[in-house]
py3Dmol code that shows the C-alpha trace and the ligand (Angstrom):
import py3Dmol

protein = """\
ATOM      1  CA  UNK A   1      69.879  40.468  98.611  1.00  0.00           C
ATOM      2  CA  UNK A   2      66.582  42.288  98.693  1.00  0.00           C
ATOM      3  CA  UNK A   3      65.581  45.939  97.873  1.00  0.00           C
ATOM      4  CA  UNK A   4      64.412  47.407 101.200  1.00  0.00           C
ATOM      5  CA  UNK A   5      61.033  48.263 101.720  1.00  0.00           C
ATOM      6  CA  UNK A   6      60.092  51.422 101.278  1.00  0.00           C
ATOM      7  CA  UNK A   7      56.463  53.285 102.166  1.00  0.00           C
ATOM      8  CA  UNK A   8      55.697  55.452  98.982  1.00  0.00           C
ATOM      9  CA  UNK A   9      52.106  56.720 100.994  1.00  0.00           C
ATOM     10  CA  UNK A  10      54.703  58.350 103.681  1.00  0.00           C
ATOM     11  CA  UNK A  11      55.902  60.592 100.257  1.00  0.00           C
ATOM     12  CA  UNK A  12      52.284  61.365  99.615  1.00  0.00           C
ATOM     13  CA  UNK A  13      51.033  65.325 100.024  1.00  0.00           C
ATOM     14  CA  UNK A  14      47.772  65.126 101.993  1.00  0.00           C
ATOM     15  CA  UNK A  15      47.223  68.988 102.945  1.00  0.00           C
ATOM     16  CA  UNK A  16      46.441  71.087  99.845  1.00  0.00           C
ATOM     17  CA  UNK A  17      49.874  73.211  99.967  1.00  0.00           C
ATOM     18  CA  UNK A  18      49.041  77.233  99.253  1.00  0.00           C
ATOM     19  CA  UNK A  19      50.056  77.751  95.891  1.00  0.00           C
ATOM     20  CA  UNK A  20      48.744  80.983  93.517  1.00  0.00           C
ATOM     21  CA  UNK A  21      48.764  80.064  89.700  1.00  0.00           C
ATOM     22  CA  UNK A  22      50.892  82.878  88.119  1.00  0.00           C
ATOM     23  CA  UNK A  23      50.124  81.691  84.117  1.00  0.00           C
ATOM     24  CA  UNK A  24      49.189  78.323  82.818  1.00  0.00           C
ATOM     25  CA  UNK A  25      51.639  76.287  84.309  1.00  0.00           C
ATOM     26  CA  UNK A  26      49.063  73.826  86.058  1.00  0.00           C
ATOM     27  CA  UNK A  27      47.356  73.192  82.595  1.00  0.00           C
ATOM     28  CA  UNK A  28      51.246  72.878  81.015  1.00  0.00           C
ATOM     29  CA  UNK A  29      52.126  70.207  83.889  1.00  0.00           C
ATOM     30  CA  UNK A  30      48.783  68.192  83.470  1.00  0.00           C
ATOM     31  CA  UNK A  31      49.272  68.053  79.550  1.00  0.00           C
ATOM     32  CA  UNK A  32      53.460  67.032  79.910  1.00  0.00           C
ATOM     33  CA  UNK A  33      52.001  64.963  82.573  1.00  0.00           C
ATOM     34  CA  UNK A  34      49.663  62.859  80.295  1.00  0.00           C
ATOM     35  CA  UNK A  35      51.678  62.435  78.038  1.00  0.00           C
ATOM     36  CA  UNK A  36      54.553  61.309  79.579  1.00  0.00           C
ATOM     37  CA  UNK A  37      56.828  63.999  78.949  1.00  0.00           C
ATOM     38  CA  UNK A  38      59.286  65.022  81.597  1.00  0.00           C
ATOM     39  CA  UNK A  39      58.883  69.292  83.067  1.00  0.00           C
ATOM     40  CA  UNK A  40      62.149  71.370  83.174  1.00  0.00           C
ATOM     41  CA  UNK A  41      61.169  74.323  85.254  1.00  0.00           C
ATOM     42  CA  UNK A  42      63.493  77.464  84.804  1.00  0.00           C
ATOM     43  CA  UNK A  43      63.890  80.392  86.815  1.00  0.00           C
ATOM     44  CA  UNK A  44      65.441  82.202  89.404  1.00  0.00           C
ATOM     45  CA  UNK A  45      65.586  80.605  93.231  1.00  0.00           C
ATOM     46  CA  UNK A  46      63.100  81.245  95.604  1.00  0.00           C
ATOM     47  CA  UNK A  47      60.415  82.261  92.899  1.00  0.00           C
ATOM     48  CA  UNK A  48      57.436  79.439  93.445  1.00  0.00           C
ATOM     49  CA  UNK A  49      59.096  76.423  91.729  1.00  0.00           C
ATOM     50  CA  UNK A  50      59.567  73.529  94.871  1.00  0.00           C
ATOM     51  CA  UNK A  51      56.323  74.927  96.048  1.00  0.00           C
ATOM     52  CA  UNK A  52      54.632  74.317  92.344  1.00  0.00           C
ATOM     53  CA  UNK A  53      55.805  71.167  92.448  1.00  0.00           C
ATOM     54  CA  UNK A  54      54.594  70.416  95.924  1.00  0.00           C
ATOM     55  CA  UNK A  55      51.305  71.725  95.020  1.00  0.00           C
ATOM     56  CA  UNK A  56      51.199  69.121  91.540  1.00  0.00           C
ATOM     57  CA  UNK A  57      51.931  66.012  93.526  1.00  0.00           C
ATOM     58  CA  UNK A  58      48.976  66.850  95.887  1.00  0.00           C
ATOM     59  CA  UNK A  59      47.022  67.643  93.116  1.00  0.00           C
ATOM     60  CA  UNK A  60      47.824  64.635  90.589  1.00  0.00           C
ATOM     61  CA  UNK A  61      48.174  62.416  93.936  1.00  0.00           C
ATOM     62  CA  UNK A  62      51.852  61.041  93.491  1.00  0.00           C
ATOM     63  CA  UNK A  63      53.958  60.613  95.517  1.00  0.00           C
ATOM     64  CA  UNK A  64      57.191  63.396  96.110  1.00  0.00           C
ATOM     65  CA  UNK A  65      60.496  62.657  95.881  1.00  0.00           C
ATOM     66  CA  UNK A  66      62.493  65.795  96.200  1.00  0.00           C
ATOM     67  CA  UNK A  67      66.672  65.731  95.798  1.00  0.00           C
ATOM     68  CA  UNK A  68      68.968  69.352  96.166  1.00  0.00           C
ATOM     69  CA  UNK A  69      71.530  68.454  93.850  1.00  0.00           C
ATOM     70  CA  UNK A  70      75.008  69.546  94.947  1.00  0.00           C
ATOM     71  CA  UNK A  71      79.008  69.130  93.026  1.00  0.00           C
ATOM     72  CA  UNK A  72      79.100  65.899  94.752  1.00  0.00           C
ATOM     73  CA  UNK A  73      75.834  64.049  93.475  1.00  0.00           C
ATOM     74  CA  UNK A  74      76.838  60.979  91.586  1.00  0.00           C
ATOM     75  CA  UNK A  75      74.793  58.918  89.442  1.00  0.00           C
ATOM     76  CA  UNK A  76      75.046  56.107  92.399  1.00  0.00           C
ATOM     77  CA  UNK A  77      73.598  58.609  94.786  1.00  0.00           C
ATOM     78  CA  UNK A  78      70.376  59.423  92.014  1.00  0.00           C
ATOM     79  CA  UNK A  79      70.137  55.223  91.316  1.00  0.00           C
ATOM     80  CA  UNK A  80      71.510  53.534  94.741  1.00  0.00           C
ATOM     81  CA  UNK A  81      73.975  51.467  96.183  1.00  0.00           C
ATOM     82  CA  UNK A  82      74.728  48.037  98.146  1.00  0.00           C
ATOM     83  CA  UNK A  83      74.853  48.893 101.541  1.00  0.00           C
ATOM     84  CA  UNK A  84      76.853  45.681 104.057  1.00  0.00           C
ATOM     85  CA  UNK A  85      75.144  45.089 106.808  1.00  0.00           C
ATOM     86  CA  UNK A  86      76.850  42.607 110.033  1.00  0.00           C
ATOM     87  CA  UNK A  87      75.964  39.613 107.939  1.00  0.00           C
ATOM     88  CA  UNK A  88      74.377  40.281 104.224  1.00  0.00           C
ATOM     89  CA  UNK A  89      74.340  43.016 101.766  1.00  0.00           C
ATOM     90  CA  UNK A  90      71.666  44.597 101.046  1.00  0.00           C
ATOM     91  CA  UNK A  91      70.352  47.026  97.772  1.00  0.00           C
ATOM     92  CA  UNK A  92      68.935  50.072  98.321  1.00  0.00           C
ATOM     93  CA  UNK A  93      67.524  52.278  96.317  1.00  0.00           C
ATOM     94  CA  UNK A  94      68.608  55.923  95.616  1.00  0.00           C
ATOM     95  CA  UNK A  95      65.837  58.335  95.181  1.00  0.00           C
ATOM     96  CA  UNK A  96      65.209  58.347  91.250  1.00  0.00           C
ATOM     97  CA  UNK A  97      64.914  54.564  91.686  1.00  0.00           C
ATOM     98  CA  UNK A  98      62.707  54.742  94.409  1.00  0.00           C
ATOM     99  CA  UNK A  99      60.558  57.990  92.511  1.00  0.00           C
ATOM    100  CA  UNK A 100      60.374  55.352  89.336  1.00  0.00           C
ATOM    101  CA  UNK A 101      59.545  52.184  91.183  1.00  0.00           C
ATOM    102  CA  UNK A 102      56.431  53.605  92.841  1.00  0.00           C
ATOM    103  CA  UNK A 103      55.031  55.764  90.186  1.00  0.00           C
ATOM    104  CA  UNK A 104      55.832  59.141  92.143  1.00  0.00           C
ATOM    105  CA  UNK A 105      57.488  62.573  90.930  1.00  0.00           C
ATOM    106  CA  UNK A 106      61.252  62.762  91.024  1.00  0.00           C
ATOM    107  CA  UNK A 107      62.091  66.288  91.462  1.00  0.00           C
ATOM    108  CA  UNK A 108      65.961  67.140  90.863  1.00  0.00           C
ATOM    109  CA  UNK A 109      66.298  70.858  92.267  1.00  0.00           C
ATOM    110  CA  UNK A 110      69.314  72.482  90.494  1.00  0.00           C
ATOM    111  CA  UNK A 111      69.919  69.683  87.834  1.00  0.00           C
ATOM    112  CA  UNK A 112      73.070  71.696  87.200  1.00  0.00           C
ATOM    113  CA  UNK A 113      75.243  71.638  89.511  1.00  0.00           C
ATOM    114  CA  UNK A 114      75.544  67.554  89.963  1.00  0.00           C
ATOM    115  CA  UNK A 115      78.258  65.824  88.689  1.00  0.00           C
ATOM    116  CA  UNK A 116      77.842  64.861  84.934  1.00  0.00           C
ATOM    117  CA  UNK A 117      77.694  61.553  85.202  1.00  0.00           C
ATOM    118  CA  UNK A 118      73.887  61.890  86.875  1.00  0.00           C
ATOM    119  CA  UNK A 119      72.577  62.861  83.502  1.00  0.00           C
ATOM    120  CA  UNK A 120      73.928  59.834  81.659  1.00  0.00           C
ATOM    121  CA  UNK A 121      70.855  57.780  84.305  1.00  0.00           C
ATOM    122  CA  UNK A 122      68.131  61.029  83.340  1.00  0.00           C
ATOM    123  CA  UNK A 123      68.324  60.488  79.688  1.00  0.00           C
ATOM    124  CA  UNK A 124      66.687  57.286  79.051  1.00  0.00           C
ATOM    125  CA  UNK A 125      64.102  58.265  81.590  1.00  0.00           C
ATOM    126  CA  UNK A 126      63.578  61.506  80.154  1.00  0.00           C
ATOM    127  CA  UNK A 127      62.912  59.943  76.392  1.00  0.00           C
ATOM    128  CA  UNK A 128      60.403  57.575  75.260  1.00  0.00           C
ATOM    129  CA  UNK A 129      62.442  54.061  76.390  1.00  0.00           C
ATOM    130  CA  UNK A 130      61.513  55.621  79.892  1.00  0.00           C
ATOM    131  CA  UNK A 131      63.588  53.168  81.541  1.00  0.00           C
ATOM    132  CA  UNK A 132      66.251  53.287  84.248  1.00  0.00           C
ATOM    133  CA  UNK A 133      69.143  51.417  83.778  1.00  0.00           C
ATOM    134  CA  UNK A 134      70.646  49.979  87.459  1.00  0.00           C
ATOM    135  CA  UNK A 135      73.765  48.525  86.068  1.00  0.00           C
ATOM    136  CA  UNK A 136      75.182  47.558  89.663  1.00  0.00           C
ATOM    137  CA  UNK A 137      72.100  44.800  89.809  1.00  0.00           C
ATOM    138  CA  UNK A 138      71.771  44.114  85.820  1.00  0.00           C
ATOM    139  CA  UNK A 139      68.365  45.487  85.949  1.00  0.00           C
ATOM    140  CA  UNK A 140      66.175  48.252  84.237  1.00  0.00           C
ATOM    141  CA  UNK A 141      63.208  49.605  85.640  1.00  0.00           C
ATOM    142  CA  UNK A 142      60.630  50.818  83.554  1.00  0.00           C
ATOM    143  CA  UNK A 143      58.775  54.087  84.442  1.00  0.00           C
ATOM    144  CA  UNK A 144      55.270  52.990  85.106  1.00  0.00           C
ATOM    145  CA  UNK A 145      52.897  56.142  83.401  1.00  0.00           C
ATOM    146  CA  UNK A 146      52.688  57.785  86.490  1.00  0.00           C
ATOM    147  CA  UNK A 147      56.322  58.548  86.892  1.00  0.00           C
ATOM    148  CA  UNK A 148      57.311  61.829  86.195  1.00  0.00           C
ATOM    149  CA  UNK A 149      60.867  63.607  86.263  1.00  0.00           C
ATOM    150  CA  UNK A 150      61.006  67.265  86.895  1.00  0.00           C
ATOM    151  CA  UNK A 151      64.368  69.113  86.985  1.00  0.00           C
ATOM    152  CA  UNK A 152      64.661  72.984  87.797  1.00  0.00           C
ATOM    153  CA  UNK A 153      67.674  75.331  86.560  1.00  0.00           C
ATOM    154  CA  UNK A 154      68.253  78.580  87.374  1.00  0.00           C
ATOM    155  CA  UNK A 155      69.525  80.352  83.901  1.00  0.00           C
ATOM    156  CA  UNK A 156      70.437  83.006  85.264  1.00  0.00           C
ATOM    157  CA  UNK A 157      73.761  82.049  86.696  1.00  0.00           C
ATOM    158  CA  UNK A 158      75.297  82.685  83.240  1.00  0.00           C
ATOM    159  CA  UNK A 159      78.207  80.377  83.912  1.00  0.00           C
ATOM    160  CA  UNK A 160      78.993  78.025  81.431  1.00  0.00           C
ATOM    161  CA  UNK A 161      79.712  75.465  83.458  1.00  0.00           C
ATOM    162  CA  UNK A 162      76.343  76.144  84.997  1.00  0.00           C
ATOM    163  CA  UNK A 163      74.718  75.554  81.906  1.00  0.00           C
ATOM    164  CA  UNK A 164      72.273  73.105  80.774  1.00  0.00           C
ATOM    165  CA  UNK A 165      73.518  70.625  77.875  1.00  0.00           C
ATOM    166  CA  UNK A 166      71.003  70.747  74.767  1.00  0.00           C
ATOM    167  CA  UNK A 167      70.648  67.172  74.731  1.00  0.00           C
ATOM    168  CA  UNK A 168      69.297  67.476  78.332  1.00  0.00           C
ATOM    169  CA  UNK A 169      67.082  69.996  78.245  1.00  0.00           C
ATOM    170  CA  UNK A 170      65.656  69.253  74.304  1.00  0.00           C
ATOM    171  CA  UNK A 171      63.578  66.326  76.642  1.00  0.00           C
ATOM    172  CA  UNK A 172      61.901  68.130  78.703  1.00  0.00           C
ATOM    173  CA  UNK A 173      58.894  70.699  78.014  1.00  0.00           C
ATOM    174  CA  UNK A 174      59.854  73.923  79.878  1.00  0.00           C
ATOM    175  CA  UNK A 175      57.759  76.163  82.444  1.00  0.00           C
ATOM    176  CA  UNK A 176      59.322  79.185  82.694  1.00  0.00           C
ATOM    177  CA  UNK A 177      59.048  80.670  86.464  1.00  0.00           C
ATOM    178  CA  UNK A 178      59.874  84.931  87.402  1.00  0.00           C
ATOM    179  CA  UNK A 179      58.934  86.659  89.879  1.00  0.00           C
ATOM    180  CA  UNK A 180      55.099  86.956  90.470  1.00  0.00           C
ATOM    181  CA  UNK A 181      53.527  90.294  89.339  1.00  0.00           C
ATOM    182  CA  UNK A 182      52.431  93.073  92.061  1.00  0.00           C
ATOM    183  CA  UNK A 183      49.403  91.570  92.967  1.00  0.00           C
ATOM    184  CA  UNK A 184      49.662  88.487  92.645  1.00  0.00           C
ATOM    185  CA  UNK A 185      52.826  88.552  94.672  1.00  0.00           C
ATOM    186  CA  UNK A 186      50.886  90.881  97.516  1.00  0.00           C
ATOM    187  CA  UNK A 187      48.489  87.960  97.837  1.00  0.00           C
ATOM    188  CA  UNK A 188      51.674  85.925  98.378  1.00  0.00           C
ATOM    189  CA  UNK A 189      52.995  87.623 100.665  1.00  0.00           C
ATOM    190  CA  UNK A 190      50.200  88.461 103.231  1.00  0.00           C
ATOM    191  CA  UNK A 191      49.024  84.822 103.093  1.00  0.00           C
ATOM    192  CA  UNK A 192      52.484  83.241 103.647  1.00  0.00           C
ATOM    193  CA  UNK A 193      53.104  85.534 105.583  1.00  0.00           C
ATOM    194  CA  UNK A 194      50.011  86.508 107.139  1.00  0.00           C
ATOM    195  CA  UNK A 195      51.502  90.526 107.178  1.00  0.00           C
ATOM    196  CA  UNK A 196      48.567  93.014 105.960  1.00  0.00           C
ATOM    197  CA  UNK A 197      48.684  94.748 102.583  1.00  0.00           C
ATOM    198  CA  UNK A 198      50.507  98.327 103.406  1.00  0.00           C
ATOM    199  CA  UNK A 199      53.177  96.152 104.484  1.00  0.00           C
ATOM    200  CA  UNK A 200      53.203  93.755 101.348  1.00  0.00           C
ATOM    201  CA  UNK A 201      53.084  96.572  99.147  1.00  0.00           C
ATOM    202  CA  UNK A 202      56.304  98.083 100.770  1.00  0.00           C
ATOM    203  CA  UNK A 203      58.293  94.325 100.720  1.00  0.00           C
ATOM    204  CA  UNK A 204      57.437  94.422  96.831  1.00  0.00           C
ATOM    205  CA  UNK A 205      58.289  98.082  96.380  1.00  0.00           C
ATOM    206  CA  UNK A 206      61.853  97.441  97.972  1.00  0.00           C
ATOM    207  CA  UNK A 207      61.520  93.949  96.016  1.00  0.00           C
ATOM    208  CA  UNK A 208      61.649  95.802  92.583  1.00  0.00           C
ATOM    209  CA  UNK A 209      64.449  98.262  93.547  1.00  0.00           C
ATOM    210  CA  UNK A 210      66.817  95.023  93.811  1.00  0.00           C
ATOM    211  CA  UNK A 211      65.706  93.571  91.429  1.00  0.00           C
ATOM    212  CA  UNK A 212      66.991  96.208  89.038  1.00  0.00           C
ATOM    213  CA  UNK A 213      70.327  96.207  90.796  1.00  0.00           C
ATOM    214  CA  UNK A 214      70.512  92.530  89.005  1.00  0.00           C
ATOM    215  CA  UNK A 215      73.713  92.391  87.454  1.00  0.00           C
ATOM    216  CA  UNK A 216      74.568  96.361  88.648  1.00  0.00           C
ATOM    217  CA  UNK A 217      76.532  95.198  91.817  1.00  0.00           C
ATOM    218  CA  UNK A 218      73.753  92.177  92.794  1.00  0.00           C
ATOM    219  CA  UNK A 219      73.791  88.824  91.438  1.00  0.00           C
ATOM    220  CA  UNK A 220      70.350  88.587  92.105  1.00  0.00           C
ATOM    221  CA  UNK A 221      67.056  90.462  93.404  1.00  0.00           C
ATOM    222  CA  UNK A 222      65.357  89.928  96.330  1.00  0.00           C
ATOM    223  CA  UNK A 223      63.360  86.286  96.031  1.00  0.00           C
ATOM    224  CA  UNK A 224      59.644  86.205  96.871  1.00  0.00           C
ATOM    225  CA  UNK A 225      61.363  83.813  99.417  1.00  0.00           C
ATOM    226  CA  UNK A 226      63.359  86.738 100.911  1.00  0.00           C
ATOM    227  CA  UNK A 227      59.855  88.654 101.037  1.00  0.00           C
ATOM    228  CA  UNK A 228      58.234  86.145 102.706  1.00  0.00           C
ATOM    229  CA  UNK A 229      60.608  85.572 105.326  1.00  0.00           C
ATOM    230  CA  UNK A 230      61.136  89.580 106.019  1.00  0.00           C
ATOM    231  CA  UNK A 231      57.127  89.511 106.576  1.00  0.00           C
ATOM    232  CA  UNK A 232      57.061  86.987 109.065  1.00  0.00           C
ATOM    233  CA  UNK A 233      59.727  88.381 110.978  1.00  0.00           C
ATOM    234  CA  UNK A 234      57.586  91.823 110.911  1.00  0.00           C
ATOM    235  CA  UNK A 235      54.597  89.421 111.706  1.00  0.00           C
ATOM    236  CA  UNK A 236      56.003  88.351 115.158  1.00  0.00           C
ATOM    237  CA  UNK A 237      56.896  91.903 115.866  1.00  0.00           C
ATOM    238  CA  UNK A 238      60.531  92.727 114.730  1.00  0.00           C
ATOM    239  CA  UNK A 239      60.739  96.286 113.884  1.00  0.00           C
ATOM    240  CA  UNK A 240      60.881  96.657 109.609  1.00  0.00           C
ATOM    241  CA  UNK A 241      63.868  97.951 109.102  1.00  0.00           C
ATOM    242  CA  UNK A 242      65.690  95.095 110.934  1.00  0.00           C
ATOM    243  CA  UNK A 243      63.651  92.602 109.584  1.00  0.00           C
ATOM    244  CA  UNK A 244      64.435  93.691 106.115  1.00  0.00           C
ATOM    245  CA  UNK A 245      67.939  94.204 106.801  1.00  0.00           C
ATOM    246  CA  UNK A 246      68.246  90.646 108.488  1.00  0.00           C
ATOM    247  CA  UNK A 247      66.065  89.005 105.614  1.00  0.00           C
ATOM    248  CA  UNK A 248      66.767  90.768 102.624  1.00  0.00           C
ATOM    249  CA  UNK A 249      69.454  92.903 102.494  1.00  0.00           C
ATOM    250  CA  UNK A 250      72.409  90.163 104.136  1.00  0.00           C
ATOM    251  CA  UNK A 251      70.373  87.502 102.392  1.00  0.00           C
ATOM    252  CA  UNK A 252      71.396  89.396  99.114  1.00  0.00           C
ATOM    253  CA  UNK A 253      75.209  90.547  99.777  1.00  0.00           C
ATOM    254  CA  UNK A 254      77.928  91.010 101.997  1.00  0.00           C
ATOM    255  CA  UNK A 255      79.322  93.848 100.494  1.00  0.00           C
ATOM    256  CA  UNK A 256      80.188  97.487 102.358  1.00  0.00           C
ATOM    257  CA  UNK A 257      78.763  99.580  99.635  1.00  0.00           C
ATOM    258  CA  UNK A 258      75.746  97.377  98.542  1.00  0.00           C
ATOM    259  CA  UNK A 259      74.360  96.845 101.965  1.00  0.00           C
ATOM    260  CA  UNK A 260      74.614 100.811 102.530  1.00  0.00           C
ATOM    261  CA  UNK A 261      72.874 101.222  99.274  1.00  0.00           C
ATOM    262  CA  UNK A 262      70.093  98.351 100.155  1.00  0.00           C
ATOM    263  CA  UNK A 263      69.639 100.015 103.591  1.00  0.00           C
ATOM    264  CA  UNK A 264      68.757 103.597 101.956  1.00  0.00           C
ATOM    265  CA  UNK A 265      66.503 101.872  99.785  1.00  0.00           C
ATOM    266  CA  UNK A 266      64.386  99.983 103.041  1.00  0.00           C
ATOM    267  CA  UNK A 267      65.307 103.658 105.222  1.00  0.00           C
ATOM    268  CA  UNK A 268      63.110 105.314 102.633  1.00  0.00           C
ATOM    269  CA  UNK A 269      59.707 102.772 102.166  1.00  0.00           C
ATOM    270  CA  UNK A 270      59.634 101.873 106.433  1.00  0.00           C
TER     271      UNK A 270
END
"""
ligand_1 = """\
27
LIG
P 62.198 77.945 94.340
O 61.928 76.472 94.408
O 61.844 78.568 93.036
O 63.573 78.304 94.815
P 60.138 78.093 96.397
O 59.070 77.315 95.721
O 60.839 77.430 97.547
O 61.198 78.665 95.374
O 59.470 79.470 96.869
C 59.953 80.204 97.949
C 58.801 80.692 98.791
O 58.090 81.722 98.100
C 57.759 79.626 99.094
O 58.086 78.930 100.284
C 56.489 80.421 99.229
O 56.403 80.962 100.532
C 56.695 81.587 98.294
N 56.086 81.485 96.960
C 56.693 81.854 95.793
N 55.837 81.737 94.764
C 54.677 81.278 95.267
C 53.387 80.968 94.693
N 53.164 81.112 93.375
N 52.414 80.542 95.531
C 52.641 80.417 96.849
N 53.818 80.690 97.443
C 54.826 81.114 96.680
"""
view = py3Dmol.view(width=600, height=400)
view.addModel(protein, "pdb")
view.setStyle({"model": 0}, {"cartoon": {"style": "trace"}})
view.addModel(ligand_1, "xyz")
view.setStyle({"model": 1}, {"stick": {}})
view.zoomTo()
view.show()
């Protein structure tokens, strides 16, 4: 019984990946970083966070372990498993192991919606034992400095099933993420997206107008995801109005009334 070889350089980030600073969450993430203290970063989807993170693995040099949690995420899943093979069993690692083992950055997206058990293997990692407990092999790792564990939760769900337990998140030092500001999100948008300003400016116009229809008949505004993906269909030549309908405006709801509304709002900026 072995654990299987695994190539943490293959999880390294060697292209710089485009991300604009919107506060002082590099200087934040350094400072958790050094001193060992794990980053909960909050905010709505599609507003910078995976891409932040991205950005601090190249930057610090770690390697990137990235897991989606979903309902079905067990603690086995985070930690691993014994796998049988045609003639011998074999360990392997889950991805938290794997992150802890070689010193990388474990990245749970949407800590919230796994299955409880999964934070009963964060906690001692996210405290100062720093350890991870594999109970299936009677072994406990200990995180070498350079392991980090970021989690990201999207408070806005208001559910309170969705909600983060205090004795979770009272570990981790929180960067808050919104929506970019004007500018900042223009420059967003035509580099992603590689659209020119006029058209930026309209994306973030329309952007706003959702975004105040949070919690009026929209669960949430438009993402500066959704942005960026309505400019690059207007990049390659799709006429605006059906690239913001296609991007935005189904990304956002299927409802009658709310996708007449939406579709005023885009008739009236393109
Ligand atoms: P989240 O993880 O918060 O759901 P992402 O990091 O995936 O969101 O961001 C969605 C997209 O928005 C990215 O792929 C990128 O194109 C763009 N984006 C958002 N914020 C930034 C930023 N600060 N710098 C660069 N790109 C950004």
């Amino acid at each position: 019984m072995h654990a299987r070889d695994f190539a943490a350089e293959s999880l390294l980030i060697e292209e710089e990946p485009y991300y604009q600073p919107v506060g002082s969450e590099i200087a934040l993430f350094e400072a958790a970083y050094a001193s060992q203290i794990p980053v909960l970063l909050k905010g709505p989807t599609g507003c910078g966070k995976t891409r932040f993170v991205e950005y601090m693995a190249w930057r610090l040099k770690r390697p990137l372990i990235t897991v989606s949690c979903h309902d079905d995420l067990t603690a086995s899943d985070l930690v691993g498993r014994y796998l049988i093979t045609s003639n011998e069993t074999v360990w392997l690692d889950g991805p938290l192991a794997r992150a802890v083992r070689c010193g990388g950055i474990c990245y749970l997206d949407e800590i919230v919606e796994a299955r409880k058990d999964t934070t009963v293997v964060i906690h001692p990692l996210a405290d100062d034992r720093r350890c991870l407990p594999i109970e299936k092999r009677g072994e406990v790792l200990k995180a070498p400095k350079e392991f980090v564990l970021v989690i990201s939760y999207n408070p806005g769900y208001q559910s309170v099933l969705k909600e983060l337990k205090q004795s979770t998140r009272q570990r981790f030092v929180a960067i808050e993420f919104g929506y970019p500001e004007a500018e900042l999100e223009k420059t967003i948008l035509m580099r992603e997206a590689g659209i020119d300003a006029r058209t930026a400016e309209k994306l973030i116009k329309l952007a706003a107008m959702t975004r105040s229809l949070k919690g009026n008949g929209l669960d949430e505004g438009a993402s500066t995801r959704l942005l960026v993906h309505a400019g690059k269909l207007i990049a390659r030549g799709v006429e605006p109005r059906a690239a913001c309908r296609g991007a935005i405006a189904q990304a956002l709801s299927d409802e009658h009334d709310m996708l007449v509304a939406v579709d005023e709002l885009i008739s009236t900026l393109f």
